[in-house]
N, CA, C and O atoms as a DFTB+ gen file, in Angstrom:
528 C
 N C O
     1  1     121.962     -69.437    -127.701
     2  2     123.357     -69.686    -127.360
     3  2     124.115     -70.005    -128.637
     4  3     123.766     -70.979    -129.305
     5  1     125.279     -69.131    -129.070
     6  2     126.185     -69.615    -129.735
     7  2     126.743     -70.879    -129.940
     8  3     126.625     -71.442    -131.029
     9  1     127.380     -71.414    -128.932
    10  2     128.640     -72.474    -128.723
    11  2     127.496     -73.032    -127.713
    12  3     127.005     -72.525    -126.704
    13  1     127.199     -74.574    -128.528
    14  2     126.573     -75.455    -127.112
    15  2     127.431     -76.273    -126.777
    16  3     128.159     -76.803    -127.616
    17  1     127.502     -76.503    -125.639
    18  2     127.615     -77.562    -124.679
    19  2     128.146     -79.205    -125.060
    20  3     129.150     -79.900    -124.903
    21  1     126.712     -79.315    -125.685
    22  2     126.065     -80.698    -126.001
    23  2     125.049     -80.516    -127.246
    24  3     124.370     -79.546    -127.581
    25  1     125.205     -81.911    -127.855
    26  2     123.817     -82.444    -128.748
    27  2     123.261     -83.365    -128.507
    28  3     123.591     -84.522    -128.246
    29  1     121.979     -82.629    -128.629
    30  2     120.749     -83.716    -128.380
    31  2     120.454     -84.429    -129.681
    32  3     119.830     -83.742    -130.490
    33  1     120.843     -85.964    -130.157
    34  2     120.505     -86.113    -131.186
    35  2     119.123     -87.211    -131.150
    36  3     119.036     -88.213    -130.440
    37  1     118.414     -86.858    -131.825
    38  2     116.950     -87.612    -131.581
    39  2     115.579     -87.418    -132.587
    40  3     115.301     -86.297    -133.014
    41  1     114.867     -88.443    -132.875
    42  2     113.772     -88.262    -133.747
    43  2     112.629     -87.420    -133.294
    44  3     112.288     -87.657    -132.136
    45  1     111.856     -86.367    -134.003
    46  2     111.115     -85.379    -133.399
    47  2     110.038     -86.160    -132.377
    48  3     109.724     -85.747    -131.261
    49  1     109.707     -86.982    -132.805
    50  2     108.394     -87.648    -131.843
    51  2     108.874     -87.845    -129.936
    52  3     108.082     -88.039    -129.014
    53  1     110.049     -87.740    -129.868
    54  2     110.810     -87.827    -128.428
    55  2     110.611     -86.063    -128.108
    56  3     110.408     -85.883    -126.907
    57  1     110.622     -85.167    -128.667
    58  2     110.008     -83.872    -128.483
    59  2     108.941     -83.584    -128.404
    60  3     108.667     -82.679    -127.617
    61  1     108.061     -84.104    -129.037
    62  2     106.622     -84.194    -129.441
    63  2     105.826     -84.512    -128.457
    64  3     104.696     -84.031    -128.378
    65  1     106.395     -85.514    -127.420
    66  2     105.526     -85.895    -126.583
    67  2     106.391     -85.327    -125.076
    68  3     106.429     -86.004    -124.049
    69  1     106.788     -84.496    -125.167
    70  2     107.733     -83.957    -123.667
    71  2     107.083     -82.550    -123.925
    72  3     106.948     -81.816    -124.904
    73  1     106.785     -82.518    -122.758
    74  2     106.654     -81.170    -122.576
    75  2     107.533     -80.146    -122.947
    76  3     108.683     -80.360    -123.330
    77  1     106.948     -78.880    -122.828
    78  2     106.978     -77.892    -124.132
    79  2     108.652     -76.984    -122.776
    80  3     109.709     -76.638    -123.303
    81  1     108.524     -76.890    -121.889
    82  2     109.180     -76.525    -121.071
    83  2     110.408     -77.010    -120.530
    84  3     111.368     -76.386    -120.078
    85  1     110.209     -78.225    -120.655
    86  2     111.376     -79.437    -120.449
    87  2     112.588     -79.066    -121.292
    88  3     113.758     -79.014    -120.913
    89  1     112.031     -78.785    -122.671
    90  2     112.812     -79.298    -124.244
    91  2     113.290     -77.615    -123.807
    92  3     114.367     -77.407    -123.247
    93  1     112.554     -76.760    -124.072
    94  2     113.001     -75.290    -123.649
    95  2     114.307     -74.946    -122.626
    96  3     115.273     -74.207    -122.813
    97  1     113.931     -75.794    -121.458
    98  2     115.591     -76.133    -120.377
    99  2     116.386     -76.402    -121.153
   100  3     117.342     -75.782    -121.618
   101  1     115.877     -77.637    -121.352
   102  2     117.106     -78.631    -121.677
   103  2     117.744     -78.099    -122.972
   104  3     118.852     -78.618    -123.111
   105  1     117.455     -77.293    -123.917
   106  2     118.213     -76.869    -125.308
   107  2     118.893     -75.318    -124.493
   108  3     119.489     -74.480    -125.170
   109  1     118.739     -75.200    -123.430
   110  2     119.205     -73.392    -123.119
   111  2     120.601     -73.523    -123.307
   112  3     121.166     -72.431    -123.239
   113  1     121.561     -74.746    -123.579
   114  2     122.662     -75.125    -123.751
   115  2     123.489     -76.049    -124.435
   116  3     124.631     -76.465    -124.237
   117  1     122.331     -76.333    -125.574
   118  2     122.826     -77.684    -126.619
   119  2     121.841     -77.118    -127.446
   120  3     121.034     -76.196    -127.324
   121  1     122.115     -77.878    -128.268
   122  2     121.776     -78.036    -129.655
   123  2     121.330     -79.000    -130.289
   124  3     122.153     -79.884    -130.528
   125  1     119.904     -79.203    -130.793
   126  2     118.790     -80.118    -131.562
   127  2     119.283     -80.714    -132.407
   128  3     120.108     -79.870    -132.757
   129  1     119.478     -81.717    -133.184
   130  2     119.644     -82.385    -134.333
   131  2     118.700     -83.602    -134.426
   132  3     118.845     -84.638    -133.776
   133  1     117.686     -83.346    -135.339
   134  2     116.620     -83.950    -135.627
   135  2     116.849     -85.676    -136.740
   136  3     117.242     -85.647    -137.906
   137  1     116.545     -86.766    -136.104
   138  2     116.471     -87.880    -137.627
   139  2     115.084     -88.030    -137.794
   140  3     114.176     -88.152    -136.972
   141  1     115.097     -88.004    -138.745
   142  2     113.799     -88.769    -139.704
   143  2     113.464     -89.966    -138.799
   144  3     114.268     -90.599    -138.115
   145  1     111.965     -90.196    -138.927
   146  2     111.111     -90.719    -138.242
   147  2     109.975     -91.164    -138.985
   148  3     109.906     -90.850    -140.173
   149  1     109.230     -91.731    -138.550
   150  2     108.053     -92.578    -139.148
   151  2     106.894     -91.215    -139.518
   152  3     106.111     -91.225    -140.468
   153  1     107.041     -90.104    -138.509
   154  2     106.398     -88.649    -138.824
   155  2     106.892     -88.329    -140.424
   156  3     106.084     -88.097    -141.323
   157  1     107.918     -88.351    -140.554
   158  2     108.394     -87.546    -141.756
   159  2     108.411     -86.074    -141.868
   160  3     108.176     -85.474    -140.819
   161  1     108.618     -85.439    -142.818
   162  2     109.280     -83.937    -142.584
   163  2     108.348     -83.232    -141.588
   164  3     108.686     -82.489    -140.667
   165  1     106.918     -83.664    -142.002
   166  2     105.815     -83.071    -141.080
   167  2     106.213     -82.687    -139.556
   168  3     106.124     -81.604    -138.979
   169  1     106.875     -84.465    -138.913
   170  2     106.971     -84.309    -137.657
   171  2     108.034     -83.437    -137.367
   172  3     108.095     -82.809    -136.310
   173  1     108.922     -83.367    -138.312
   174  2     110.022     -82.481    -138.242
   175  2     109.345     -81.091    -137.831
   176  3     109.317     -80.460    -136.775
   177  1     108.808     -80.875    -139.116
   178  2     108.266     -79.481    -138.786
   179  2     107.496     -79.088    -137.452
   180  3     107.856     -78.008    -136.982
   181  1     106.767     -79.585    -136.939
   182  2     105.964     -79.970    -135.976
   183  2     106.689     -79.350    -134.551
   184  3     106.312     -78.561    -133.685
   185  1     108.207     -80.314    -134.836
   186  2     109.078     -79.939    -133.711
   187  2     109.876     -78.326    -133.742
   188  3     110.179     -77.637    -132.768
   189  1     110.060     -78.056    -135.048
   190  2     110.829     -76.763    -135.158
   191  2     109.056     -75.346    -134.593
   192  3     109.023     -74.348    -133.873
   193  1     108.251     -75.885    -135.199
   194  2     107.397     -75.290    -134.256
   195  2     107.519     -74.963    -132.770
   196  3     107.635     -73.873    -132.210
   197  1     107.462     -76.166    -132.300
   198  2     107.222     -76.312    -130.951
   199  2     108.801     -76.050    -130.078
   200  3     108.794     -75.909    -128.855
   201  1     109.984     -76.013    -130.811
   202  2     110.821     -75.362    -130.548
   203  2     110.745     -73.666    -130.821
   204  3     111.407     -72.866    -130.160
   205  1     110.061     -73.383    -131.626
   206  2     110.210     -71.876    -131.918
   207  2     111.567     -71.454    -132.453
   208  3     112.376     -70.539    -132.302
   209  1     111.406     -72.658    -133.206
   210  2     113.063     -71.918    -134.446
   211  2     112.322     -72.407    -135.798
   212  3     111.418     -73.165    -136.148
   213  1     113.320     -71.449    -136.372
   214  2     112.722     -70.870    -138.042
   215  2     113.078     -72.587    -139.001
   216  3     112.368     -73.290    -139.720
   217  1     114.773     -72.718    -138.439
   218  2     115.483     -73.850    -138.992
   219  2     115.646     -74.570    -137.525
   220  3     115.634     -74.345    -136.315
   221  1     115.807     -75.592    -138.508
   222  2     116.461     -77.040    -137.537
   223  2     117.643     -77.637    -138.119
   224  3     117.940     -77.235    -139.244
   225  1     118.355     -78.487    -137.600
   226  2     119.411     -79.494    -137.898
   227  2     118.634     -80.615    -138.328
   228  3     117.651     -80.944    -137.663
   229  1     119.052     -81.424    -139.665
   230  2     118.099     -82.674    -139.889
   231  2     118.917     -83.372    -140.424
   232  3     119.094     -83.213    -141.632
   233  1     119.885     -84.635    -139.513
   234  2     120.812     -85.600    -140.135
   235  2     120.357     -86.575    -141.213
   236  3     119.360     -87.288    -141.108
   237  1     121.167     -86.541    -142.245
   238  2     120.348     -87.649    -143.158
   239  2     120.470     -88.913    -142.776
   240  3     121.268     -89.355    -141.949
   241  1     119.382     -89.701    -143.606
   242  2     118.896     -91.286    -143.151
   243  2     119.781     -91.992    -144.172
   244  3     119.938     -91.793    -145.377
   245  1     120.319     -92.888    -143.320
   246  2     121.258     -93.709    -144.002
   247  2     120.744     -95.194    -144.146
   248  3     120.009     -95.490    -143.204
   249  1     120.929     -96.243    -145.090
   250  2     120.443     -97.542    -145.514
   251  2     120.398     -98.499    -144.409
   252  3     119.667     -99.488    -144.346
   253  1     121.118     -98.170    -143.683
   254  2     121.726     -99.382    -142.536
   255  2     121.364     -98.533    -141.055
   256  3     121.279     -97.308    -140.970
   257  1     121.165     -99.575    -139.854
   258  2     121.916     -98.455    -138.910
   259  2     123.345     -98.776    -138.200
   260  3     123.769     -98.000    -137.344
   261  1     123.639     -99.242    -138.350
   262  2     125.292     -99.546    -138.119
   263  2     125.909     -97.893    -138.876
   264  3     126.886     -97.283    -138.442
   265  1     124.922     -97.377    -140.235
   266  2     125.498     -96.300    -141.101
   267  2     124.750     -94.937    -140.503
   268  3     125.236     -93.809    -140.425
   269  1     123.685     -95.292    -140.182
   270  2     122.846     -94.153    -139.446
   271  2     123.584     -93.860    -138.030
   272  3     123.512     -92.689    -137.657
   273  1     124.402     -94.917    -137.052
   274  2     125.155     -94.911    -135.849
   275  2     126.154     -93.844    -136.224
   276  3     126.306     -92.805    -135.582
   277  1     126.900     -94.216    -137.439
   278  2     128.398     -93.659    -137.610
   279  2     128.019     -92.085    -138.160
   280  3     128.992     -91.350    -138.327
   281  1     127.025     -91.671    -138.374
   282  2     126.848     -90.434    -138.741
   283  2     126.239     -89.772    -137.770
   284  3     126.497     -88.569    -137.828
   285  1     125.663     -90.016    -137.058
   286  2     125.546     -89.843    -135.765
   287  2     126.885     -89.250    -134.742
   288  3     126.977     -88.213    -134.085
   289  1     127.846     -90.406    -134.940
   290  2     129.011     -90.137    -134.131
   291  2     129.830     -89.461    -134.984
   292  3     130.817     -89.469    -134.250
   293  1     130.173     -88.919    -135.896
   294  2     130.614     -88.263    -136.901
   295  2     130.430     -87.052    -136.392
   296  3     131.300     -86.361    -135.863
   297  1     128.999     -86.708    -136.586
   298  2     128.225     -85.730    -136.159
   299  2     127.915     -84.757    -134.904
   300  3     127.398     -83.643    -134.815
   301  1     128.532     -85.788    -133.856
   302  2     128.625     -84.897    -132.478
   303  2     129.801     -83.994    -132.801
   304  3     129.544     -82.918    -132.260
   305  1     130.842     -83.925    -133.356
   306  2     132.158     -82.967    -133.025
   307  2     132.679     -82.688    -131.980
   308  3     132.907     -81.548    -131.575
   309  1     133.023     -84.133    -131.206
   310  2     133.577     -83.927    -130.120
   311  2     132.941     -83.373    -128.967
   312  3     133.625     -83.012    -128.010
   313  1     131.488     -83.254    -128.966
   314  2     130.937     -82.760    -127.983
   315  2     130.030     -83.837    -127.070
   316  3     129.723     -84.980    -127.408
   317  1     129.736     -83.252    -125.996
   318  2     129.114     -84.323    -125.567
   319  2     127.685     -84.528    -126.044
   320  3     127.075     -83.683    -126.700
   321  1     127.121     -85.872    -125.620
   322  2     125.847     -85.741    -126.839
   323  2     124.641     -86.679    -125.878
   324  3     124.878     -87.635    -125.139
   325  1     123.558     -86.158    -126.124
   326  2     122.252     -87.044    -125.273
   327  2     121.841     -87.427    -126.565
   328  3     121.644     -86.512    -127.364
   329  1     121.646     -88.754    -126.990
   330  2     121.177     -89.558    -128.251
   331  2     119.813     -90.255    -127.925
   332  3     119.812     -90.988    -126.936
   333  1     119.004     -90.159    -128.421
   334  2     117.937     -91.190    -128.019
   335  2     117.323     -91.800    -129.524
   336  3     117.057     -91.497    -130.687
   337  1     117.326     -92.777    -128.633
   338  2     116.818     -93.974    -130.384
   339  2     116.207     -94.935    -129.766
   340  3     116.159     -95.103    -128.547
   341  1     115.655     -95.686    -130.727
   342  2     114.613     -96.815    -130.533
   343  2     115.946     -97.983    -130.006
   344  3     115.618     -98.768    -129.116
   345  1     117.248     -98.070    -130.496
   346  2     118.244     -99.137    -129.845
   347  2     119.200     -98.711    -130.130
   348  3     119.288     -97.684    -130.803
   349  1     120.099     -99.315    -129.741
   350  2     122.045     -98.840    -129.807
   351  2     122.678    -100.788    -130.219
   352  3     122.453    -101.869    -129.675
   353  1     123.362    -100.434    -131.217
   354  2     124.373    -101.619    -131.839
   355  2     125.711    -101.705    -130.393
   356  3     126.101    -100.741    -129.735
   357  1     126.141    -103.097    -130.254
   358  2     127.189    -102.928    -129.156
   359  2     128.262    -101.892    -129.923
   360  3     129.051    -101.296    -129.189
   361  1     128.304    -101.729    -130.905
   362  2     129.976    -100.986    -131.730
   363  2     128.916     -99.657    -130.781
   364  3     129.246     -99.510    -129.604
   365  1     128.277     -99.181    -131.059
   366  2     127.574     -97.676    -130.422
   367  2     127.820     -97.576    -128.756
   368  3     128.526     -96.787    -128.127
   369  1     127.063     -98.553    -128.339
   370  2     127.401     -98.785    -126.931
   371  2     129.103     -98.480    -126.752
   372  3     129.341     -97.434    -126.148
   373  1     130.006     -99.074    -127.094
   374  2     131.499     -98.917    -126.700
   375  2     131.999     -97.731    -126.932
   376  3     132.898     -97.306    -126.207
   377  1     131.499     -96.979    -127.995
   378  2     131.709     -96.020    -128.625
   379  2     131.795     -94.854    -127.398
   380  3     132.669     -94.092    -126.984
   381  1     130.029     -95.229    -126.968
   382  2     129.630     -94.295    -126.077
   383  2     130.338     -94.421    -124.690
   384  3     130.079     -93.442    -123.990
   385  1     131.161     -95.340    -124.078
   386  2     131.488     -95.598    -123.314
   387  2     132.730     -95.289    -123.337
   388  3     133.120     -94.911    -122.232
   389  1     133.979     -95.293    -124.611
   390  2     135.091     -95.178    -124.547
   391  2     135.891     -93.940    -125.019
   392  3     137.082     -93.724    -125.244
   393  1     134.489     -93.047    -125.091
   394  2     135.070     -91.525    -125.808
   395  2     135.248     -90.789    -124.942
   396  3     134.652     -90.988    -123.884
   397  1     136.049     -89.778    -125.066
   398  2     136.430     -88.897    -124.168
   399  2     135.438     -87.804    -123.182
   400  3     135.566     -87.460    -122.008
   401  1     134.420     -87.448    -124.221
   402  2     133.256     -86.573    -124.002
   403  2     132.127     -87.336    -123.352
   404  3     131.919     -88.502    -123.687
   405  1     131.276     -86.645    -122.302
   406  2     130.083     -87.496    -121.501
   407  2     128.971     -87.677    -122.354
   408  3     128.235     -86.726    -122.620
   409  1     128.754     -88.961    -122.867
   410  2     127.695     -89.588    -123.691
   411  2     126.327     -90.429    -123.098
   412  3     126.511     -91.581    -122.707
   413  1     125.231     -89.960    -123.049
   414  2     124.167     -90.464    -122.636
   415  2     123.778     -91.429    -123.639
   416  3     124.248     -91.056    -124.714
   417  1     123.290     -92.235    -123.732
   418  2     122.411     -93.137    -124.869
   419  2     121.195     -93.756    -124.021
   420  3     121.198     -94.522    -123.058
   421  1     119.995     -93.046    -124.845
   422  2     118.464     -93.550    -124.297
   423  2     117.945     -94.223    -125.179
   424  3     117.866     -93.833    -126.344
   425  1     117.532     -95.280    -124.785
   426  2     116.957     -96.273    -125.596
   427  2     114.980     -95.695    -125.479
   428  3     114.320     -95.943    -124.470
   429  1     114.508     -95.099    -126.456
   430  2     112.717     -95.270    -126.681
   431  2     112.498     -95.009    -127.979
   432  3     113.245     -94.367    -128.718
   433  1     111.329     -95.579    -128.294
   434  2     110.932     -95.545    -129.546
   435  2     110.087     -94.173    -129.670
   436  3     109.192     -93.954    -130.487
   437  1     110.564     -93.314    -128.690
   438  2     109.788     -91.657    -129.211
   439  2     109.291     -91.287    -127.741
   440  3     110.024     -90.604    -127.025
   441  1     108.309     -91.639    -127.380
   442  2     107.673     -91.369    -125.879
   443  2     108.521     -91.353    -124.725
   444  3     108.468     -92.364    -124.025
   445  1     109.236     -90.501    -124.397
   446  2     110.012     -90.824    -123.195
   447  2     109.242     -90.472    -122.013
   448  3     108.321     -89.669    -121.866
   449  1     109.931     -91.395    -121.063
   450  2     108.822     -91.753    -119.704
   451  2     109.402     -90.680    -119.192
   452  3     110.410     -90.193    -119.704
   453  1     108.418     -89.846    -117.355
   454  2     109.190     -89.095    -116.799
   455  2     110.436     -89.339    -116.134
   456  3     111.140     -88.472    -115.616
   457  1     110.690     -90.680    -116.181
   458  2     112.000     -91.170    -115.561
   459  2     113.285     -90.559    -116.560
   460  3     114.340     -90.063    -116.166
   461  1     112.790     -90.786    -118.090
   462  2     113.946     -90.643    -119.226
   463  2     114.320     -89.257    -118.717
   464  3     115.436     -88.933    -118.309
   465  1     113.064     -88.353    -118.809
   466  2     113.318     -87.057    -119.146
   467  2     114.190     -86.662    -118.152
   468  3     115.240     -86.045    -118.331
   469  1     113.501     -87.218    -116.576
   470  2     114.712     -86.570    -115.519
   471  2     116.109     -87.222    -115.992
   472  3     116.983     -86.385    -116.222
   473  1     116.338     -88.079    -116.109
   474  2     117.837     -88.643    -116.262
   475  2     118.371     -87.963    -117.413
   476  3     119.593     -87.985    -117.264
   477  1     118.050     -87.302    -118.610
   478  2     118.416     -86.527    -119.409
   479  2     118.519     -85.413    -118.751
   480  3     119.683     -85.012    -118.756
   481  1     117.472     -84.438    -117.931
   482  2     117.544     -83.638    -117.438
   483  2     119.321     -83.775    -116.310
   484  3     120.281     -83.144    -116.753
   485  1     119.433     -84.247    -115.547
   486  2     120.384     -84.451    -114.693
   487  2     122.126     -84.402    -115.292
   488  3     123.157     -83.811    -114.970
   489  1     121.706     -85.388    -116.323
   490  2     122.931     -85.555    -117.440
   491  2     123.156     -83.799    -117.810
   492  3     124.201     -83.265    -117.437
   493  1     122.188     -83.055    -118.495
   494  2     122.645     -81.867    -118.605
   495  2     122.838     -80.702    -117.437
   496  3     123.315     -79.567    -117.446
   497  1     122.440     -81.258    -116.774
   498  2     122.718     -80.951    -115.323
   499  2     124.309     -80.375    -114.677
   500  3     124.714     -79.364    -114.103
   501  1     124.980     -81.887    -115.238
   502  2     126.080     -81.863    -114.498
   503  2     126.881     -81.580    -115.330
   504  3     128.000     -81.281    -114.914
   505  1     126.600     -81.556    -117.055
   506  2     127.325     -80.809    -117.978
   507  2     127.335     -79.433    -117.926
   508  3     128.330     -79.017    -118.519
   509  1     126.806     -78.740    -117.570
   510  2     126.624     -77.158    -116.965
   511  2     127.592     -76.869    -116.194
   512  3     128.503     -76.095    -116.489
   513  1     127.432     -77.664    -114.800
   514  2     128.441     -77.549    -113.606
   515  2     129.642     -77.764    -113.797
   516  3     130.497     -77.434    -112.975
   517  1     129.977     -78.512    -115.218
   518  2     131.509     -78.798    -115.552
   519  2     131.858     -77.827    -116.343
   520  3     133.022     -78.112    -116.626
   521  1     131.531     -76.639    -117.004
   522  2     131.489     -76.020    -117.876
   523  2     131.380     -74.060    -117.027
   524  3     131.795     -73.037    -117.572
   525  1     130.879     -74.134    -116.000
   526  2     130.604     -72.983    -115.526
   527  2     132.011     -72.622    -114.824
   528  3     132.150     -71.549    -114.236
């Protein structure tokens, strides 16, 4: 797909451990953007594998995360965005709550349960149906 939808912004290890079919749905209409992780480029790579793309998106790591948040939100372009991270700062939380575009924020440190995945799943769900 050209023009997505949505971004998924998230560290590869939240791919890594979801099934290979899930991530396949769920990107048929957004777009990957990978952060650095305790894996390092490896896990990166790992994921552009298991996505079956040549390149990936890989936001740089910033000193802070208050600075890693704002590039993040920088970084969506107005689109709507499924974020998953190990936590969210309240400035992120409001952020996500007071923007115009439908913003998910999942809190895991990589492993998402089958509960995450459906509620991500659903979220892009109903971004489809608004869009078709």
């Amino acid at each position: 797909m050209s023009t997505p939808i949505f971004r998924l912004v998230t560290g590869p290890a939240a791919l890594a451990s979801s099934p290979a079919d899930w991530v396949e749905d769920l990107l048929t209409d957004g777009h990957v953007s990978l952060l650095i992780d305790d894996g390092g480029i490896q896990a990166i790579s790992d994921a552009a594998h298991a996505l079956g793309a040549d390149a990936v998106t890989v936001l740089r790591t910033e000193a802070t995360q208050a600075e890693q948040e704002q590039t993040v939100r920088r970084h969506t372009h107005g689109l709507p965005i499924v974020w998953i991270a190990s936590g969210f700062s309240d400035e992120a939380r409001q952020w996500a709550t007071s923007r115009g575009q439908m913003t998910l924020l999942v809190e895991s440190d990589g492993t998402l349960s089958d509960d995450e995945r459906g509620r991500i799943a659903r979220f892009v769900a109903i971004l489809g149906r608004q869009t078709d």
